[in-house]
C-alpha positions in Angstrom: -15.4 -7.5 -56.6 -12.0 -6.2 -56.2 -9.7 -8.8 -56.8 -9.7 -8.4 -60.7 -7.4 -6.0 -61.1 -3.8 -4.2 -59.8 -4.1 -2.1 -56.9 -1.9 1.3 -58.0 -0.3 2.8 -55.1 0.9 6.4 -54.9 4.9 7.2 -52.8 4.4 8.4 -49.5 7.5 10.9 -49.5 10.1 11.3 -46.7 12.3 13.8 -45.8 15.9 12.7 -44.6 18.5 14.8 -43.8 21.0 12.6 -46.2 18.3 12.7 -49.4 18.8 14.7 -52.8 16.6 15.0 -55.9 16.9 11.8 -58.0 13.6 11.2 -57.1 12.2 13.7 -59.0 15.1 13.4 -61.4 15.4 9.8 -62.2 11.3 8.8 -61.5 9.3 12.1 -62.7 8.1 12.0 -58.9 6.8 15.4 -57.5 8.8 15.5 -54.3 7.9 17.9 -51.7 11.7 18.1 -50.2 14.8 19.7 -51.1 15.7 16.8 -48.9 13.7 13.8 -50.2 15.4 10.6 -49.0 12.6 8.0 -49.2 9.6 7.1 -51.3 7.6 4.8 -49.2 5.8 3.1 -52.7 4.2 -0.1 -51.1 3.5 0.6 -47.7 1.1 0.0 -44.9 3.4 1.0 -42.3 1.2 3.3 -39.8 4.5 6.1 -40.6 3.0 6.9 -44.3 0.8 4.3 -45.9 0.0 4.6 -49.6 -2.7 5.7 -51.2 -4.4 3.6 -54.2 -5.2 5.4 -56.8 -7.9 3.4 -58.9 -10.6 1.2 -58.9 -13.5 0.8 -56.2 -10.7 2.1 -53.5 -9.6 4.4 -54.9 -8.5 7.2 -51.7 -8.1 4.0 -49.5 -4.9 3.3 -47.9 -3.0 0.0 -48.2 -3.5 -0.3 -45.0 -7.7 -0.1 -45.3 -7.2 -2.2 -48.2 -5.5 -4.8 -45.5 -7.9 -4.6 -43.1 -10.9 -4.3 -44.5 -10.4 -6.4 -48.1 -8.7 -9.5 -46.3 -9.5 -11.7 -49.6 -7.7 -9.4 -51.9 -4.4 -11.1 -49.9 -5.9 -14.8 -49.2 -6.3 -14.1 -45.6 -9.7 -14.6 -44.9 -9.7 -17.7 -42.6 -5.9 -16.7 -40.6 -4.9 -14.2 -38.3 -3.8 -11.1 -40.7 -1.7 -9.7 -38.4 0.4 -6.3 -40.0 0.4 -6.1 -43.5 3.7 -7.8 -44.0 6.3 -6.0 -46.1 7.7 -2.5 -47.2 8.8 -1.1 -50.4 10.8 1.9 -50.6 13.1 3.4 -52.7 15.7 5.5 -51.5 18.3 8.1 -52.4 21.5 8.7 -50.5 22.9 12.0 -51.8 24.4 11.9 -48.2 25.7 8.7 -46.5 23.0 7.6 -44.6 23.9 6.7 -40.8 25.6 3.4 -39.6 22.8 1.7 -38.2 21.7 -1.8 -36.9 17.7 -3.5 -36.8 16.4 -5.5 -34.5 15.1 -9.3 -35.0 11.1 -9.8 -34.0 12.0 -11.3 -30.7 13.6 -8.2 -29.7 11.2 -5.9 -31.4 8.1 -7.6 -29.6 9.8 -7.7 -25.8 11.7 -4.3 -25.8 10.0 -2.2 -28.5 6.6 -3.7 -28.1 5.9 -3.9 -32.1 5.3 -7.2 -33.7 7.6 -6.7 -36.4 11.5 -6.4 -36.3 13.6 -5.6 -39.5 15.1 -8.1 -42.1 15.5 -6.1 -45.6 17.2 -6.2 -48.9 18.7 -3.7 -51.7 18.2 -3.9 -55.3 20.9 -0.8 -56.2 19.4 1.0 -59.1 21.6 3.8 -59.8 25.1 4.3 -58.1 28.1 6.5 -59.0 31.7 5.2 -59.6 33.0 4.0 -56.7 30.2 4.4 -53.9 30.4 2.2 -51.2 27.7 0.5 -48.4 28.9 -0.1 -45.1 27.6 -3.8 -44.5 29.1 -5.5 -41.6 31.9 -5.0 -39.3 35.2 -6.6 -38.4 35.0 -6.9 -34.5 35.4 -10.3 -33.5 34.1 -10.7 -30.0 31.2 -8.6 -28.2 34.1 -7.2 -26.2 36.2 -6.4 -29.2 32.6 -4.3 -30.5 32.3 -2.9 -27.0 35.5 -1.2 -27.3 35.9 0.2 -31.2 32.0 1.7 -30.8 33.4 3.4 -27.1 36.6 4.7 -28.6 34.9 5.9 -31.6 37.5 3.4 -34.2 35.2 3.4 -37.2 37.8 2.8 -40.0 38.5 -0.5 -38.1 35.4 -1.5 -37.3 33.4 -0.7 -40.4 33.7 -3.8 -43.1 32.8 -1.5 -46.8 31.3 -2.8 -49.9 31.5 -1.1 -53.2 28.8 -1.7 -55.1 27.4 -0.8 -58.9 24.0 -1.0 -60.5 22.0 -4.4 -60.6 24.0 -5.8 -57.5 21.6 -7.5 -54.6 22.3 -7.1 -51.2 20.5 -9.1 -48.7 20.6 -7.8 -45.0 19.3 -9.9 -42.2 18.5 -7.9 -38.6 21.6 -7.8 -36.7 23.6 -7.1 -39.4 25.7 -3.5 -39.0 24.9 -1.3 -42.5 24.5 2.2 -44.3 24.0 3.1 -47.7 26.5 4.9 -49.1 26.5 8.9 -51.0 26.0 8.5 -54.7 23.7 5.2 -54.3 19.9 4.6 -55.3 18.3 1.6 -54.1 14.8 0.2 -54.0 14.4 -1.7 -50.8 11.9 -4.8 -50.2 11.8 -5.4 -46.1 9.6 -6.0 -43.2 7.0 -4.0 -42.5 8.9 -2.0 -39.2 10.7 1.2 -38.7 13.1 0.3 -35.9 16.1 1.8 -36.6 19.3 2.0 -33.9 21.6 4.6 -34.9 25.1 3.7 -34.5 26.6 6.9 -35.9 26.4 9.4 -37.8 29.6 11.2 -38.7 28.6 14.0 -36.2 25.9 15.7 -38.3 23.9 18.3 -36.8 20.2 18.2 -37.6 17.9 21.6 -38.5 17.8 22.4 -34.9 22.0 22.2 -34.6 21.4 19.1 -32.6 23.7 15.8 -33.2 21.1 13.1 -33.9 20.5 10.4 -31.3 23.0 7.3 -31.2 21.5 3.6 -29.8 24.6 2.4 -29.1 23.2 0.2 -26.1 20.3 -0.9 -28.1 22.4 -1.5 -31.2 25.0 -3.7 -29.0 22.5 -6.0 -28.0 21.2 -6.8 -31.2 24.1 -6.7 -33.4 25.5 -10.0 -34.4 28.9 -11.2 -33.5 30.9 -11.9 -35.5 29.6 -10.2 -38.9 28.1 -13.0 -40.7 28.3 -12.8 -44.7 24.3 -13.5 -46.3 25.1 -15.5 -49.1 22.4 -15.5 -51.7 22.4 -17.5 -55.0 19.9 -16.0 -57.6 18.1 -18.6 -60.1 17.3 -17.9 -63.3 14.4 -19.3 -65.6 13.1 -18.0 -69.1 9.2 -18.0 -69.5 8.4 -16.5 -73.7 9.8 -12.8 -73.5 10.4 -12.9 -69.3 13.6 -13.5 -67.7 12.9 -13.9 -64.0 15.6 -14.0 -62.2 14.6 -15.0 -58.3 17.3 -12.8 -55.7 16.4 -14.3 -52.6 14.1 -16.6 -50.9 14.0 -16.4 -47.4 12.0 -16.3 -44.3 9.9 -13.1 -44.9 10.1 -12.5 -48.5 11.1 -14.0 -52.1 12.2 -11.1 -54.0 12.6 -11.6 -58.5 14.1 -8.9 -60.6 12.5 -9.1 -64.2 13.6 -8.2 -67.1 10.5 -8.3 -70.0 11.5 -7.8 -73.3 8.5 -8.5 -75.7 5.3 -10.9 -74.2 5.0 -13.3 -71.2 1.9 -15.0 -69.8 2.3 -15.2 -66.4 0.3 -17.4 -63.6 0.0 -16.4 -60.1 2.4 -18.1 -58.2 1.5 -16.8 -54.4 -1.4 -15.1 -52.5 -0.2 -11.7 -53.6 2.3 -10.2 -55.4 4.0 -6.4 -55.1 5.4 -4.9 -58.3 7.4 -1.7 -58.8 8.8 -0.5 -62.4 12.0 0.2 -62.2 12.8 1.1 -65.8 11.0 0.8 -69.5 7.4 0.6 -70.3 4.7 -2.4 -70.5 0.9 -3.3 -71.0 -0.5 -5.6 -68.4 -3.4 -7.4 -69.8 -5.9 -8.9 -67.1 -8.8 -10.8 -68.5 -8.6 -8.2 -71.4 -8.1 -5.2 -69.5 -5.6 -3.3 -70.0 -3.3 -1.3 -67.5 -0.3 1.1 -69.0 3.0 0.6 -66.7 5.8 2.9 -66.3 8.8 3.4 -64.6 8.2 4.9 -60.8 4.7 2.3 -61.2 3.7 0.4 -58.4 1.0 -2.3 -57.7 -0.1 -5.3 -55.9 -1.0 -8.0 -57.9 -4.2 -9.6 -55.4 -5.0 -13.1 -54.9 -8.0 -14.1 -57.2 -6.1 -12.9 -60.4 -5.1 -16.3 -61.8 -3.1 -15.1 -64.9 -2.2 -12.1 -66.3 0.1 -10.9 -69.4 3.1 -8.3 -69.7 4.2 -6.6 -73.1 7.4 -4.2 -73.6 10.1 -3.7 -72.5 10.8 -3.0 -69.4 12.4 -4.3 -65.5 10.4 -4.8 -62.7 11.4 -5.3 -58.8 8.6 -8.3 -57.8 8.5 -9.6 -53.7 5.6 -11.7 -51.8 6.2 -13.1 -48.3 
């Protein structure tokens, strides 16, 4: 009954002290924050789930839609679990804090949440010369012990500049910040464990420094930094160009770039789609659903095939 068409999903907005405008700016979202950092668009996360805005459940949350609609994901006959991933995008018109995740192990025993944090970065928008932090230089526990204590940032933070269309894949463990000037949209677990390294002494709205977890962050951080190589593989299908970014343990992850008409089979139990530029028509069994930029959807299990025409690029990720 449901599983013939897209499930829309409307942002859950975030307010962070680091976060600008472009939201509003570069999407045509209606932030509610001089401040808006984060638009949670795909999200089940108990922290702001979205809403879907058509069909039968229509009002529902994601995370209804999870629980409650378990064929709409092909999950009738296993353990569900939490809805697996999280799509955001986010805008640093700030750096955002140094900051480490924790693996599931870790998250399950010491946090007592099933999920720990492996994510990625598709960088949408960045101005000339912005820079991630994305691993660090210290070479022995000891050696990370010590630069954290003494406060020796410049040497211990490895930086990344970084332009539009690069792809940055961050397993948990791995030091990282997103930089001022930078938009990303961000595919990642479904978890928001976050251990705050530093954060270049900022005061919050109350004049308070924000909270550091430097023990926590020292025992999950890996060491030494480990690069996450990923090779992307590109294939042509009629007017698609898919280009797959990574396929690892708890997501694939496909930039596409559509430019006229593709007839598409499904490929996996579910797929999560977010516009990231242009227009489209998806056609469904001859329904049709208009797609702009700032769109998201899940694609449900039970849709077989489905057709896009325009011109336009999508961020696509299943588990």
């Amino acid at each position: 009954m449901y599983n013939n068409e897209p499930i829309f999903l409307q942002p859950v907005f975030q307010e962070r002290i680091w976060g600008g405008q472009k939201l509003k700016t570069e999407f045509s979202y209606e932030i509610p924050f001089e401040k808006t950092g984060e638009a949670w668009a795909i999200s089940a996360h108990l922290h702001g789930p979205s809403v879907i805005t058509n069909g039968p459940l229509t009002g529902k949350t994601l995370a209804d839609a999870w629980n409650e609609h378990k064929e709409l994901f092909n999950r009738e006959t296993v353990d569900s679990g939490e809805y697996p991933l999280l799509v955001k995008i986010l805008d640093a018109a700030d750096d955002l804090s140094v900051q480490v995740h924790p693996n599931d192990q870790f998250a399950r025993e010491v946090e007592g949440v099933p999920l720990g944090k492996t994510e990625c970065w598709y960088v949408l928008s960045a101005e000339e010369g912005a820079e991630l932090v994305l691993g660090h230089h210290a070479k022995t526990s000891e050696e990370f012990t010590r630069m954290v204590d003494k406060g020796e940032w410049d040497k211990l933070l490895r930086r990344v500049k970084v332009k539009a269309g690069d792809f940055v894949y961050v397993p948990s463990g791995t030091i990282h910040a997103i930089g001022k000037g930078i938009v990303i949209l961000e595919t990642q677990q479904s978890s928001d464990i976050t251990y705050r390294v530093y954060d270049y002494d900022r005061m919050d709205s109350d004049g308070n420094k924000r909270e550091l977890h430097l023990e926590r962050a020292k025992q999950v951080t890996t060491i030494p930094h480990q690069d996450a190589y990923v090779k992307p593989v590109e294939t042509i299908q009629g007017g698609l160009c898919e280009k797959k970014l990574v396929q690892e343990q708890y997501f694939t992850v496909y930039h596409w770039q559509l430019n006229g008409q593709a007839t598409c089979k499904m490929t996996a139990n579910f797929l999560q789609v977010s516009v990231i530029k242009g227009h489209a028509v998806l056609d469904i069994d001859g329904k049709s659903f208009v797609l702009t930029k700032g769109s998201h959807f899940i694609l449900p299990y039970g849709i077989r095939e489905y057709t896009l025409d325009g011109e336009a690029e999508f961020i696509v990720s299943h588990e």
